[in-house]
C-alpha positions as CSV (number, residue, x, y, z in Angstrom):
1,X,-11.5,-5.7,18.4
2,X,-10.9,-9.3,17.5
3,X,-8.3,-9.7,15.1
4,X,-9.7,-12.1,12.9
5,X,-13.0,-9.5,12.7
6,X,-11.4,-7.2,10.7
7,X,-10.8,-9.4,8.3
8,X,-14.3,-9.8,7.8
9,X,-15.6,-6.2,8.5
10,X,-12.9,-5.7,5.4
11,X,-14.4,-7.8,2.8
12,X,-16.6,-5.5,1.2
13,X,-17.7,-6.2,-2.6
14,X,-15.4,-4.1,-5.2
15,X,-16.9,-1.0,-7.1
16,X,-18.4,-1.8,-10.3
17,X,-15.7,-1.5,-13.3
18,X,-16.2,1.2,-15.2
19,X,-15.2,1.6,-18.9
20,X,-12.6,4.1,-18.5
21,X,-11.2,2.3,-15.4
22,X,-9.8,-0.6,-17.2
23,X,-8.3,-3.4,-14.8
24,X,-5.5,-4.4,-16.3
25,X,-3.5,-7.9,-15.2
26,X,-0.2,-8.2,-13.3
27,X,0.9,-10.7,-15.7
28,X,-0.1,-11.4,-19.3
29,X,1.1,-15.0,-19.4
30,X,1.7,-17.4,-16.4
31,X,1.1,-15.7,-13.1
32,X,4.3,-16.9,-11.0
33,X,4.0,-18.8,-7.3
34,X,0.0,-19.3,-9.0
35,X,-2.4,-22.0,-7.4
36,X,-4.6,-21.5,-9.4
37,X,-6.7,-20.3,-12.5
38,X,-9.6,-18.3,-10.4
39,X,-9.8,-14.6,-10.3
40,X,-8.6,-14.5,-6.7
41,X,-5.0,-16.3,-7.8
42,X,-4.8,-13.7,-10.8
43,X,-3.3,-9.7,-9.0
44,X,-4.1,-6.6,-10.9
45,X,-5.0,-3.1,-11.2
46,X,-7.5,-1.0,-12.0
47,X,-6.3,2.0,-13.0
48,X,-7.8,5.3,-12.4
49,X,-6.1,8.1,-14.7
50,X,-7.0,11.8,-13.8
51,X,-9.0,13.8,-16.3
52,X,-7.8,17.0,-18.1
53,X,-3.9,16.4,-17.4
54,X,-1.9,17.4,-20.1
55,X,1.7,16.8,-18.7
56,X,2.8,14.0,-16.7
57,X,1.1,13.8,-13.4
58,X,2.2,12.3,-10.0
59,X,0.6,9.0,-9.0
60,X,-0.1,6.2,-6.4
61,X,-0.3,3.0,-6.5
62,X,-3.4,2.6,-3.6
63,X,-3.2,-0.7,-1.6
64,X,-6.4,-1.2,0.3
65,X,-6.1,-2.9,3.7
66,X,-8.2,-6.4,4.6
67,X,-5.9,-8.2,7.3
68,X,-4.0,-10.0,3.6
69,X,-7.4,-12.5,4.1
70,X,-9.9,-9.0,1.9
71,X,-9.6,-6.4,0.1
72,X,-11.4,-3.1,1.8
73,X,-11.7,-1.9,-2.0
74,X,-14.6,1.0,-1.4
75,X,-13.1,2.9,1.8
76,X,-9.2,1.9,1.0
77,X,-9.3,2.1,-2.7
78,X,-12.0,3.5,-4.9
79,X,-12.6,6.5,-2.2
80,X,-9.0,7.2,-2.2
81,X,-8.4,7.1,-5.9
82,X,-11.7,9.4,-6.1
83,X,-9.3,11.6,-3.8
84,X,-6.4,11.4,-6.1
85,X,-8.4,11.8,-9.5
86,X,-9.9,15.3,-8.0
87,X,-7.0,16.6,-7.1
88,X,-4.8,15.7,-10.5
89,X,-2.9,12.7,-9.6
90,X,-3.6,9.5,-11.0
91,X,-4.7,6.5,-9.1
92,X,-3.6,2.7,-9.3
93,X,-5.9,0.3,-7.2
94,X,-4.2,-2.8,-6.4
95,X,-5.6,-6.1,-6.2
96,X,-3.0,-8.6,-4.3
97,X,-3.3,-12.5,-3.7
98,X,-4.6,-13.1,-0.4
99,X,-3.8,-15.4,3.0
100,X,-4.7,-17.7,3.8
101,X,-3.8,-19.3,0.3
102,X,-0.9,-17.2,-0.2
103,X,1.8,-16.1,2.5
104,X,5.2,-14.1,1.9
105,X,6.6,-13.3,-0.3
106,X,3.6,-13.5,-3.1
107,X,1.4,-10.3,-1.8
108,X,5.2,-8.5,-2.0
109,X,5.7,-9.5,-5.4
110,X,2.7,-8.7,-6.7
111,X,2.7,-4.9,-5.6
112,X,6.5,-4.4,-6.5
113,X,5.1,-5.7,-10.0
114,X,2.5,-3.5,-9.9
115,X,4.9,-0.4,-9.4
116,X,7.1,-1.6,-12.3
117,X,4.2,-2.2,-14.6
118,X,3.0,1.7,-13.8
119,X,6.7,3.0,-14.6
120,X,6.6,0.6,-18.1
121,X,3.6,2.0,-19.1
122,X,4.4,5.8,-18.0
123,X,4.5,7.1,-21.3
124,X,0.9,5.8,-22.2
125,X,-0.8,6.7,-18.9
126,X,1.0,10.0,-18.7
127,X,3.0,9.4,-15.4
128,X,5.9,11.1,-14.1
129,X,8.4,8.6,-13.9
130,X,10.1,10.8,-10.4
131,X,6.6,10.9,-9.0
132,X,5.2,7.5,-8.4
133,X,4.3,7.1,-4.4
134,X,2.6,3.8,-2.7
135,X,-0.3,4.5,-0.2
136,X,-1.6,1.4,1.9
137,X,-3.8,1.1,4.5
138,X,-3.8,-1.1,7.7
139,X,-2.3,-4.8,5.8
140,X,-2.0,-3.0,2.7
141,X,0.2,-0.4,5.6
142,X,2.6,-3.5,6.2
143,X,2.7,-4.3,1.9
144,X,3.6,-0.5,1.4
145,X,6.4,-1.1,4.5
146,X,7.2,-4.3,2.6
147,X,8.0,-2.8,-0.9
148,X,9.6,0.6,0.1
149,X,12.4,-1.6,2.1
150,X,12.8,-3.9,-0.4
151,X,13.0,-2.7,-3.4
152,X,15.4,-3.0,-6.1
153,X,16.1,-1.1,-9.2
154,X,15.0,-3.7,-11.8
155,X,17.0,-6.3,-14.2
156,X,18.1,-4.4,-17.3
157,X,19.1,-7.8,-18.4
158,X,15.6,-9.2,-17.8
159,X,13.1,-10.7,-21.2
160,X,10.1,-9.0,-20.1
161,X,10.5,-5.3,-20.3
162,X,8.3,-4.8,-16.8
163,X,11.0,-6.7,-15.4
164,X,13.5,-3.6,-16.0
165,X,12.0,-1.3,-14.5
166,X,12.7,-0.4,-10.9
167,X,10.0,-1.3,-7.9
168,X,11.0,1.8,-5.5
169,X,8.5,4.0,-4.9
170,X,9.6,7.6,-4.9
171,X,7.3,8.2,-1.7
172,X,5.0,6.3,0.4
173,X,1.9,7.1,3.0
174,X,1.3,4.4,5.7
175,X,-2.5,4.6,7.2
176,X,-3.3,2.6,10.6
177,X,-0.3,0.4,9.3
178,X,0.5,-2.8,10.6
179,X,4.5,-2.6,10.8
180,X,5.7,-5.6,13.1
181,X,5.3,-9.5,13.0
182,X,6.2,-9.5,16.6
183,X,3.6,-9.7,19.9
184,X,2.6,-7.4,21.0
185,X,2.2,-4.9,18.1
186,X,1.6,-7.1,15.4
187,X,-2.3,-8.0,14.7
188,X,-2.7,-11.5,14.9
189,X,-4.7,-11.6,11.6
190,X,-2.4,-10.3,9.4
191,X,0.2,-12.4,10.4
192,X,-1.2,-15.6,10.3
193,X,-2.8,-14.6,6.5
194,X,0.9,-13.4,5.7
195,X,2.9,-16.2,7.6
196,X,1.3,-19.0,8.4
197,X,0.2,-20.1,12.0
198,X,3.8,-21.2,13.3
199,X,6.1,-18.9,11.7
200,X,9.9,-18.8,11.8
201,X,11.1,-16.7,14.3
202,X,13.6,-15.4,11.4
203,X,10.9,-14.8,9.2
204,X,8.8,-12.8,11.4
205,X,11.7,-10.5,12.3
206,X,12.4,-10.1,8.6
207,X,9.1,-8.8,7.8
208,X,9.2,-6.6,11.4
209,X,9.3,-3.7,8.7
210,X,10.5,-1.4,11.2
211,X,13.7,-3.4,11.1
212,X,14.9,-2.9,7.9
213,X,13.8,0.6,6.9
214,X,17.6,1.5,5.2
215,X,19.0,5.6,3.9
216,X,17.4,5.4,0.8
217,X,13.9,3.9,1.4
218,X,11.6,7.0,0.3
219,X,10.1,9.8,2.5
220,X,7.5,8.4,4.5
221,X,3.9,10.0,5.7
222,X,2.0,8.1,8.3
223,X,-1.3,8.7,9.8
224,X,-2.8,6.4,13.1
225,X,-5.4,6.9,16.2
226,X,-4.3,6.3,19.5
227,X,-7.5,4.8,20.0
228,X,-6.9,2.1,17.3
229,X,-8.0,-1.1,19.4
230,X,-6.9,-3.4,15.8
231,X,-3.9,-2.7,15.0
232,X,-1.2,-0.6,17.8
233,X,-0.2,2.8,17.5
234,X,3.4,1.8,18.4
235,X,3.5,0.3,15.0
236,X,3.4,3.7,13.2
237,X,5.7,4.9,16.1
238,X,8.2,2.2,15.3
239,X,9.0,2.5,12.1
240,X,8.4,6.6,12.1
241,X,11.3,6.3,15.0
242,X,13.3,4.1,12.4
243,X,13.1,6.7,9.3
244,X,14.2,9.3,12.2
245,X,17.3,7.3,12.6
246,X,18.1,6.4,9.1
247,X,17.2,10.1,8.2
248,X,15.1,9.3,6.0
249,X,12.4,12.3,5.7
250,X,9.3,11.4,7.6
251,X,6.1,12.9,9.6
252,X,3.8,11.1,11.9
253,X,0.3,12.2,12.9
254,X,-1.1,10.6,15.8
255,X,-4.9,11.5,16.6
256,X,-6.1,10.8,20.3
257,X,-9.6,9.4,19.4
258,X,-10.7,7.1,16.5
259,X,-11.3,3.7,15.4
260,X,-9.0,1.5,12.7
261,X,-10.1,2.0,9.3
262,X,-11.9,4.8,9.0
263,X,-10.4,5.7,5.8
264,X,-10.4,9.6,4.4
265,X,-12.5,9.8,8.1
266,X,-14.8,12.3,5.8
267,X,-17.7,12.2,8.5
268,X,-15.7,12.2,11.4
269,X,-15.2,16.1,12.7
270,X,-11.8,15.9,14.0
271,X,-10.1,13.4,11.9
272,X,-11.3,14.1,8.3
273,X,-8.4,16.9,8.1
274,X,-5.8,14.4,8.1
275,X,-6.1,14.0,4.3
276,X,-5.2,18.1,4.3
277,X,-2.3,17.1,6.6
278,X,-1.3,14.3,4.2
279,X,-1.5,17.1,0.6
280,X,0.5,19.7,2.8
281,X,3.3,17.2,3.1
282,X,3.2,15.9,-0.5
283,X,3.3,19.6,-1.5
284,X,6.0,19.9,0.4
285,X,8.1,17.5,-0.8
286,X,6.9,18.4,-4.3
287,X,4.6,15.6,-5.2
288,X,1.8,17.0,-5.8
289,X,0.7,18.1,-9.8
């Protein structure tokens, strides 16, 4: 598949808002690194809150895919908080700036803001603070790989109380993720959205992702095709390979035969029971209501 075709295939209009979805900004005052005053320059959420919890419940922060140049919000993010919602967790849909108008480090910011934002406003939407994961998808993959090895545990000295809060997820789940910067793996896209079109050489290493996964970045669920002609296998194999050796707790699911982006997969016959894979292993590790 051409590269710069997938950002295209993943500009697909967002759902309509609903009234007890609210989106809800980033920032309520000056949005930093901004270029401008249009929707696209302002990040948010829309957040998603399961019905008929009465305790704290687990949630995600869901960051659709789009090569950082669209947003894939139906198959990558209202399908997947529909997911979440059913099954008791609560859902956070993230809208990030964008390439080619932004590169690193905004798209970063905004989602480690988003998971401070969710753990400042726990009490109100009913979250539990030990249970807040990150799930992204293809480019969104590489954002979730971005934020759960570089996180830090917010400025307790900081004016705005979102500020304090820390940005590490307590789990993450990587879909047909793009992990490296570098050729061959990389997909060319992304990284000219994210980077530019002549990079530092530095820079690119630094956000290989596989490259700085550390001990305490968060457990780690991935999911990929063989097939994937978009984005490389070996990028979920990298950075799996990388949690082995940092033992951090990970599990990888490769499936021989399927495109990139095909979401929950709920029509294909073989790869819709990775989403059952993916609750078996949140179970596991207790993150599930």
């Amino acid at each position: 598949m051409n590269p710069f075709l997938l950002v295209a295939m993943c500009m697909i209009p967002s759902q309509p808002t609903h009234h007890d979805r609210p989106i809800v900004p980033l920032w309520e005052g000056p949005v930093p690194m901004a270029k401008g005053e249009t929707p696209a320059d302002r990040p948010e959420i829309q957040v998603w809150l399961a019905k008929g919890s009465k305790n704290n419940a687990p949630a995600i922060l869901v960051v659709p895919g789009g090569g950082y140049g669209g947003l894939a919000n139906n198959h990558e993010g209202s399908q997947i908080a529909d997911f979440l919602n059913a099954r008791g967790m609560h859902a956070f849909v993230l809208k990030y700036r964008l390439g080619p108008k932004y590169n690193h480090p905004v798209p970063w910011l905004d989602a480690s803001r988003a998971i401070r934002l969710i753990r400042s406003r726990g009490e109100e939407w009913h979250v539990d603070y030990n249970r807040l994961g990150i799930w992204g998808f293809s480019a969104g993959g590489h954002l979730t790989s971005t934020v759960v090895t570089r996180f830090d545990m917010g400025n307790t000295q900081a004016v705005d109380p979102v500020e304090r809060q820390s940005s590490r997820p307590d789990f993450a789940v990587l879909c047909y993720p793009v992990i490296s910067m570098e050729a061959p793996l990389t997909h060319q896209g992304s990284r000219n959205n994210l980077l530019g079109s002549n990079p530092d050489p530095v820079l690119v290493k630094s956000l290989s992702n596989h490259y700085q996964v550390k001990s305490n970045t968060p457990p780690c669920f991935l999911f990929h095709t063989a097939a994937d002609s978009a984005v490389p296998v070996g990028n979920a194999i990298a950075f799996y390979q990388a949690c082995l050796e940092k033992k951090v707790p990970a599990e990888l699911h490769i499936f021989e035969d399927g495109p990139h982006g095909v979401g929950l997969a709920q029509k294909d016959p073989i790869l819709k029971v990775w989403p059952n894979l993916l609750w078996g292993w949140l179970n596991k590790h207790k993150f599930t209501p």
